[in-house]
DSSP file (Angstrom, degrees, kcal/mol; ACC not computed):
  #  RESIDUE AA STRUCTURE BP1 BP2  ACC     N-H-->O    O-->H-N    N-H-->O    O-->H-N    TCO  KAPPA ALPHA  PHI   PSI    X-CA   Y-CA   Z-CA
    1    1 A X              0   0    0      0, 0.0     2,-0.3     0, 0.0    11,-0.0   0.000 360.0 360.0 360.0 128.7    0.0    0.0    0.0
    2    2 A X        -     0   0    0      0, 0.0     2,-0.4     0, 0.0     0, 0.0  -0.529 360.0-153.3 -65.5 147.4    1.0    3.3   -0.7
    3    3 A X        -     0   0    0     -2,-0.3     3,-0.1     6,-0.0     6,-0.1  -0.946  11.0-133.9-131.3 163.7    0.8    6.0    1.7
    4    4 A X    >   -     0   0    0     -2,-0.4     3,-1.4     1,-0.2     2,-0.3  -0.118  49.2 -96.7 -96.4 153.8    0.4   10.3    1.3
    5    5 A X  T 3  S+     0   0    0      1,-0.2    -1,-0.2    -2,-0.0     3,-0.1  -0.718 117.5  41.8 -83.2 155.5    3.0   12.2    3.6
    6    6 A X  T 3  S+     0   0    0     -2,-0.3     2,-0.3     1,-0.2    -1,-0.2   0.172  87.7 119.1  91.2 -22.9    0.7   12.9    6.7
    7    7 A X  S <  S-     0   0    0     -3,-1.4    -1,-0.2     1,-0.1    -4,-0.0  -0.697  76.5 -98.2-113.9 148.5   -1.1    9.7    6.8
    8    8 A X        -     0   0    0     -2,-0.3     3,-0.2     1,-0.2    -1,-0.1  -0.138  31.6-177.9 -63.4 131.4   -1.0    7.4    9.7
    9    9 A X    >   +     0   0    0      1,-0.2     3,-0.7    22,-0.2    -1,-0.2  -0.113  65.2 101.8-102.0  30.4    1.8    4.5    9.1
   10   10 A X  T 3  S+     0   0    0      1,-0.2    -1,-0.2    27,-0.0    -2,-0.1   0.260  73.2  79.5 -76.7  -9.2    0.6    3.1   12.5
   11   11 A X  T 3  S+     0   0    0     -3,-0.2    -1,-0.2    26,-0.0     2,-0.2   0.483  86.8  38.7 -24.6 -43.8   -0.9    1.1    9.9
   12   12 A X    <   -     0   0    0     -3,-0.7     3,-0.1     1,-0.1    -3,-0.0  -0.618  60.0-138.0-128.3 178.2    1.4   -1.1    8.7
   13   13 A X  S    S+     0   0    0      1,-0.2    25,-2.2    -2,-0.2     2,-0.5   0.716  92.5  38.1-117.3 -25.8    4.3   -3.6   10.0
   14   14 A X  B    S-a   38   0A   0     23,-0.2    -1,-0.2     2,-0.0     2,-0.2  -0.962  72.7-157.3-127.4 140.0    6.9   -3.3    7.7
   15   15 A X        -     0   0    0     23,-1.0     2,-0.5    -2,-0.5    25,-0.2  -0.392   5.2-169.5 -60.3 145.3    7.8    0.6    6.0
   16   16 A X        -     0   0    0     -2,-0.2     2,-0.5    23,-0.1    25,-0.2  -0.793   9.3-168.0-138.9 112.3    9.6    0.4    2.6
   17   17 A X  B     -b   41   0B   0     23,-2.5     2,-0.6    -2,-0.5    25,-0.5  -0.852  13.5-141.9 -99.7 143.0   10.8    4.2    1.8
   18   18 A X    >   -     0   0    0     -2,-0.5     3,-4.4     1,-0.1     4,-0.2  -0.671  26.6-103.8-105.6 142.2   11.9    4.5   -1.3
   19   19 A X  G >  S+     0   0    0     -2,-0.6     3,-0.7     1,-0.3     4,-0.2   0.636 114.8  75.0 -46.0  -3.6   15.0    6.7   -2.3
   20   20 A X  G 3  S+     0   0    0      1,-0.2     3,-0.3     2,-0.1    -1,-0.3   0.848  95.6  54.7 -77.2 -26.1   12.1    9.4   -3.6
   21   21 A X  G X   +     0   0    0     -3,-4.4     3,-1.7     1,-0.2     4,-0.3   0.139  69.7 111.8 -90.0   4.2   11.7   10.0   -0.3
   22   22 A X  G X  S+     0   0    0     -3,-0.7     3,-2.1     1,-0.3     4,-0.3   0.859  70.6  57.0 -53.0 -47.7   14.8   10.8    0.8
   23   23 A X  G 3  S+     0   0    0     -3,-0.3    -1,-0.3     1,-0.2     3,-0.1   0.660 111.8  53.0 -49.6 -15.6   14.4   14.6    1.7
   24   24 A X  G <> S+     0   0    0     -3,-1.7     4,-2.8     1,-0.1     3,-0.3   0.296  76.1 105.4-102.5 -13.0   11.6   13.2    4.1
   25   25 A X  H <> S+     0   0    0     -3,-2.1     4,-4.3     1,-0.3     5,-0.2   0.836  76.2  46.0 -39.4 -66.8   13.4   10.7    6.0
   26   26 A X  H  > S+     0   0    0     -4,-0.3     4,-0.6     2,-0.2    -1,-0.3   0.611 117.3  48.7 -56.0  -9.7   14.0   12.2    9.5
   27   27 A X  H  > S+     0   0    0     -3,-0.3     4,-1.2     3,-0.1     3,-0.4   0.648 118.1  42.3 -91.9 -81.4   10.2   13.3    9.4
   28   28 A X  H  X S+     0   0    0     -4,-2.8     4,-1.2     1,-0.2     5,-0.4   0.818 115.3  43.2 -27.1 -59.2    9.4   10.0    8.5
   29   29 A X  H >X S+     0   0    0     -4,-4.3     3,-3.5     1,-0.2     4,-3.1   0.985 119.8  47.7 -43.8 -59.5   11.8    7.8   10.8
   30   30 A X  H >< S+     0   0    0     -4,-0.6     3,-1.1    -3,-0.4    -1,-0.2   0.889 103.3  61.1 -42.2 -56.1   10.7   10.3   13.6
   31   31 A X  H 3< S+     0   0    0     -4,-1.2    -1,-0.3     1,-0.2   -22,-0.2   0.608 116.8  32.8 -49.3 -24.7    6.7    9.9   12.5
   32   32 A X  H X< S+     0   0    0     -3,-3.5     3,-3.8    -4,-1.2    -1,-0.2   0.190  89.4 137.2-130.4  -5.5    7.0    5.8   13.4
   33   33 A X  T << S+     0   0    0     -4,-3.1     2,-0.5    -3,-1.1    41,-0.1  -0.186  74.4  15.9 -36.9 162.1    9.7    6.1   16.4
   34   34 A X  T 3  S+     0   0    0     39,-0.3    -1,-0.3     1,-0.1    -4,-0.1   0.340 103.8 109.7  66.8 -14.9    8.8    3.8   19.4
   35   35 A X  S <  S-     0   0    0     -3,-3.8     2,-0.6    -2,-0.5    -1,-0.1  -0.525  85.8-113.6 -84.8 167.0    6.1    1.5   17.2
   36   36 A X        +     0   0    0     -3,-0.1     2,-0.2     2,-0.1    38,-0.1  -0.052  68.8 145.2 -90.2  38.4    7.1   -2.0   16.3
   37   37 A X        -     0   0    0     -2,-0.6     2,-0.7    -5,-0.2   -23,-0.2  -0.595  44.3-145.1 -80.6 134.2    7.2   -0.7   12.3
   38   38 A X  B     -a   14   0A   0    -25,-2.2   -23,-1.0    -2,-0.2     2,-0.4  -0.895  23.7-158.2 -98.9 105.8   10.0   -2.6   10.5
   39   39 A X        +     0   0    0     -2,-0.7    14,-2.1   -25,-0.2    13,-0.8  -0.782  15.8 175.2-129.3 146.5   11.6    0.2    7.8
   40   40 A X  E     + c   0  53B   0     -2,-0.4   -23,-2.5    12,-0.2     2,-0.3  -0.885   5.5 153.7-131.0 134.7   13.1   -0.6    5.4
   41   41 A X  E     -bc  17  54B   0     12,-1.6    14,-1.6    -2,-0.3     5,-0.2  -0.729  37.8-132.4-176.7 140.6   14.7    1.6    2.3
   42   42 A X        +     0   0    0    -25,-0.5     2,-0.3    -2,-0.3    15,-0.2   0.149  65.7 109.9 -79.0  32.7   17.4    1.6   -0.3
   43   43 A X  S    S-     0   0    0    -26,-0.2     3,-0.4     1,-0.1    12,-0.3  -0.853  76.6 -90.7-110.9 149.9   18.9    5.2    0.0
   44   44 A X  S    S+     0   0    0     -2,-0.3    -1,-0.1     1,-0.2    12,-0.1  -0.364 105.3  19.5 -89.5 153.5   22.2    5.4    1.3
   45   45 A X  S  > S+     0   0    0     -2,-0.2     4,-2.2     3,-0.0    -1,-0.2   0.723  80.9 136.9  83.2  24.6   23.2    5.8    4.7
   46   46 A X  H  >>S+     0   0    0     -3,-0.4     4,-1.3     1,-0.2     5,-1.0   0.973  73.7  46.7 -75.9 -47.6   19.5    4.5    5.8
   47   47 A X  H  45S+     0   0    0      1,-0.2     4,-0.5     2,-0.2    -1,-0.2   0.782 112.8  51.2 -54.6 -59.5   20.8    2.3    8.6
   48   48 A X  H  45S+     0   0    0      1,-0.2    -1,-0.2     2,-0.2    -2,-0.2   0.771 101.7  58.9 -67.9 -45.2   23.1    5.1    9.9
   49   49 A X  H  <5S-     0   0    0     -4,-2.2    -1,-0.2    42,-0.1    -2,-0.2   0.839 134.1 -84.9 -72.8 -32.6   20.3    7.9   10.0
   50   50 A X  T  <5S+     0   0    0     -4,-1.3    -3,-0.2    -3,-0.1     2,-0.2   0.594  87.8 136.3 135.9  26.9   18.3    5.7   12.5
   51   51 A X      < -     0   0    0     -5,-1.0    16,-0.2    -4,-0.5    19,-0.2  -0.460  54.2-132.3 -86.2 171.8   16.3    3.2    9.7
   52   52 A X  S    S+     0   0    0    -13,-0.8    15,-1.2    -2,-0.2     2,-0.5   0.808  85.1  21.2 -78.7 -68.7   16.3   -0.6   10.7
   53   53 A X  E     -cD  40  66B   0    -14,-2.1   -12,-1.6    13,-0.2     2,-0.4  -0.873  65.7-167.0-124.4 124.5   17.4   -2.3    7.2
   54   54 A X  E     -c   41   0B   0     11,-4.3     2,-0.8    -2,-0.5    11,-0.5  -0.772  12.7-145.0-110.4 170.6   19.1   -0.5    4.8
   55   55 A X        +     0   0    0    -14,-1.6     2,-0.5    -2,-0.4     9,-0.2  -0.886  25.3 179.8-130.7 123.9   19.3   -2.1    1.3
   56   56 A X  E     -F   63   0C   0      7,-4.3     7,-3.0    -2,-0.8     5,-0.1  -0.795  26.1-131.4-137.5 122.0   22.8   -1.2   -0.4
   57   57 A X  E     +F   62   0C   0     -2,-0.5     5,-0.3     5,-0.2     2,-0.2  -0.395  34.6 165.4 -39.0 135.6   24.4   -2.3   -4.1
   58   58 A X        -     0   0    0      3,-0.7     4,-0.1     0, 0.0     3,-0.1  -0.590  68.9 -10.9-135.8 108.9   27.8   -3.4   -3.6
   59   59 A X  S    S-     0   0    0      1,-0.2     3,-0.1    -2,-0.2    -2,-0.0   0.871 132.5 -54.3  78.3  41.7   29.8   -5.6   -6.8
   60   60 A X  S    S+     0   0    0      1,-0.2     2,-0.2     0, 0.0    -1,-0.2   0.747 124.5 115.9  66.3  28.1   26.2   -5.7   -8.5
   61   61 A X        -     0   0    0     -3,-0.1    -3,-0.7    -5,-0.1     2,-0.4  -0.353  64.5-125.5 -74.8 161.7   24.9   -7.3   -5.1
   62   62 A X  E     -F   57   0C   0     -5,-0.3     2,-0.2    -2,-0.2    -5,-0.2  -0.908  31.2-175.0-123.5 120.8   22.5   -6.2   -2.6
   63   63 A X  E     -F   56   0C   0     -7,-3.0    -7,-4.3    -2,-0.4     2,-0.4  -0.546  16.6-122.0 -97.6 162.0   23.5   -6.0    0.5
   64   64 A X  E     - e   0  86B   0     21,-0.6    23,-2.1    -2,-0.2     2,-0.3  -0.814  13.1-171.5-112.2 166.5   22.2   -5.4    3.9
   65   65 A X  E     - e   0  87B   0    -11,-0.5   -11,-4.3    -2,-0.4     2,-0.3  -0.966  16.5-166.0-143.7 120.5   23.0   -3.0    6.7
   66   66 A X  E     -De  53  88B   0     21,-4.1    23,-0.8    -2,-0.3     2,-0.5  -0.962  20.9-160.8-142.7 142.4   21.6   -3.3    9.7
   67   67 A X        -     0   0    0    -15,-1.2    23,-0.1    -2,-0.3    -2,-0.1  -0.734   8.1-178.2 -72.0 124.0   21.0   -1.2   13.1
   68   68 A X  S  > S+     0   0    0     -2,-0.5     4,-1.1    21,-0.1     8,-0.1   0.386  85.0  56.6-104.7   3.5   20.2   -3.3   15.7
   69   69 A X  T  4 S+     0   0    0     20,-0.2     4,-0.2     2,-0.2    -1,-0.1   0.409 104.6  52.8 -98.0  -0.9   19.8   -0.5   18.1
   70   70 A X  T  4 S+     0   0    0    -19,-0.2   -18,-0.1     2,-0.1    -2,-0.1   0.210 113.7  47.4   2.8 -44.8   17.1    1.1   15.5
   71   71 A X  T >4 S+     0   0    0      2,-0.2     3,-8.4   -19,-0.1    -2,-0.2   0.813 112.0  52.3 -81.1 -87.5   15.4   -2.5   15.9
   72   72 A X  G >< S+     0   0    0     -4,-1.1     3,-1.4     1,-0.4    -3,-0.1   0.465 103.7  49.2  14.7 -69.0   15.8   -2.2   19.6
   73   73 A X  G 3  S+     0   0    0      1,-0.3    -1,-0.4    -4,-0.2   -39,-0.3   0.656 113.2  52.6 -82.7 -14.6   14.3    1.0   20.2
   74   74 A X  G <  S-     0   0    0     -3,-8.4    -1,-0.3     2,-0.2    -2,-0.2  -0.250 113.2-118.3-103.8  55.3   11.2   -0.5   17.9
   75   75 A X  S <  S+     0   0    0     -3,-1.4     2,-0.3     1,-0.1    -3,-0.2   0.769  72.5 138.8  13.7  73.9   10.9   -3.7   20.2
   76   76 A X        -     0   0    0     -8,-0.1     2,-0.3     2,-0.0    -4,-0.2  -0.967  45.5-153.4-126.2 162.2   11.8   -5.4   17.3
   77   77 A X        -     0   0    0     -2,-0.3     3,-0.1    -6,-0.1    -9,-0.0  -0.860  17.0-140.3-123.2  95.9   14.5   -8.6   17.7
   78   78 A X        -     0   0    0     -2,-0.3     2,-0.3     1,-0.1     3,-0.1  -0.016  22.5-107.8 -56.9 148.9   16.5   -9.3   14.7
   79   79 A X    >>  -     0   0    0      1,-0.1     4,-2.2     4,-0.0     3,-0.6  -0.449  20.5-139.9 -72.4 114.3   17.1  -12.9   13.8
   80   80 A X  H 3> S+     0   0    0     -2,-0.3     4,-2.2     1,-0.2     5,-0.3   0.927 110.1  58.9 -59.9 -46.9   21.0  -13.8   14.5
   81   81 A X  H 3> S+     0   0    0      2,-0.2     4,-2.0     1,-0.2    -1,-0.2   0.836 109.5  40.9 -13.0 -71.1   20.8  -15.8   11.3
   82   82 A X  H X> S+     0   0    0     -3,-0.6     3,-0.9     2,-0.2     4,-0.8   0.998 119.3  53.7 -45.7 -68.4   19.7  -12.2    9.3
   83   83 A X  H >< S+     0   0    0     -4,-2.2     3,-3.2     1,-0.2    -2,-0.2   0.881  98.5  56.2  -5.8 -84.7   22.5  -10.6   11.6
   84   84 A X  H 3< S+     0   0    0     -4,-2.2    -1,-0.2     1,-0.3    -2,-0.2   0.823 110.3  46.4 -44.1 -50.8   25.2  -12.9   10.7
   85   85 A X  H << S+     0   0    0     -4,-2.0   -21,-0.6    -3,-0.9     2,-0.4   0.358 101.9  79.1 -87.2  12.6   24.7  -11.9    6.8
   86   86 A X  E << S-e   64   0B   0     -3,-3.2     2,-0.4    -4,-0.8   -21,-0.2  -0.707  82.7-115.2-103.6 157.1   24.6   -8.1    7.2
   87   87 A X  E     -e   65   0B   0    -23,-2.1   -21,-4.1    -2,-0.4     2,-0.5  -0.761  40.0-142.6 -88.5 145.8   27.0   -5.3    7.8
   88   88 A X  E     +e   66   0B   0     -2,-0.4     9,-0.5   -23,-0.2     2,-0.4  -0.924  31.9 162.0-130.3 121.8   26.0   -4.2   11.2
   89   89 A X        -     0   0    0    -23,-0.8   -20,-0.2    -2,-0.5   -21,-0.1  -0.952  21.6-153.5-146.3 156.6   26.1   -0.4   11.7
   90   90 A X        -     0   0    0     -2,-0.4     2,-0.4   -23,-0.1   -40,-0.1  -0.340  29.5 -87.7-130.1-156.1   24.9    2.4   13.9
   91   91 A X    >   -     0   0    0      1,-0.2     3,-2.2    -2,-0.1     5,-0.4  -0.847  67.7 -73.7-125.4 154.9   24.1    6.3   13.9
   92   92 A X  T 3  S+     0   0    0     -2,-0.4    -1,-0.2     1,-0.3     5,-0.1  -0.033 121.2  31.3 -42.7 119.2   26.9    8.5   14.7
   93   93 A X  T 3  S+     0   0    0      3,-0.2    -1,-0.3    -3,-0.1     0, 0.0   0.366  87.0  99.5 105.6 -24.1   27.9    8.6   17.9
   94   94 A X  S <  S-     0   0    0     -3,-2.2    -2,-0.2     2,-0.2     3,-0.1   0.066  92.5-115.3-107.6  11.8   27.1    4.8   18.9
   95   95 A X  S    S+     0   0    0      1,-0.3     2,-0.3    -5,-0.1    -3,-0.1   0.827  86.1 107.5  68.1  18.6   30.8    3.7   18.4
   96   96 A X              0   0    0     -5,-0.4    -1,-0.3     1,-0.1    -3,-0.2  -0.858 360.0 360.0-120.6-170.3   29.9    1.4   15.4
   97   97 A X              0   0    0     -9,-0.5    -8,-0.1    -2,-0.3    -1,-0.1   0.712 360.0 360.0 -79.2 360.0   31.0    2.6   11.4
């Protein structure tokens, strides 16, 4: 489902923001803090700005990036298994890259 800027994403369980959306991110992250919303998006740095899963090209790949402190703070508990195949990274300030 799409959704309009403004409208409640208390709606859903997992977010996908899409790189269109980029200028809109901190209002967006901020709009779902504290809910158990699983967000997701492929613009870079997503993970680092305080997103859950960030989706990133690397050698014609896609990789993941993931905050587990980002899950955390949306009671969510990633799966070590997911873990194990991600780069695991945090927001500026939280002493990961």
């Amino acid at each position: 489902r799409r959704f309009r800027r403004n409208e409640d994403l208390h709606q859903c369980h997992i977010l996908f923001i899409s790189s269109s959306e980029r200028k809109y991110l901190a209002q967006i992250l901020d709009s779902v803090k504290g809910s158990s919303i699983l967000t997701v998006a492929d613009t870079d740095g997503f993970a680092r700005q305080g997103g859950i899963i960030g989706l990133v090209l690397e050698e014609n790949r896609v990789r993941l990036e993931i905050n587990p402190q980002a899950a955390e703070r949306s009671y969510l508990k990633i799966s070590s298994k997911l873990l194990a195949l991600a780069r695991i990274v945090g927001e500026p300030g939280e002493g990961r890259d």
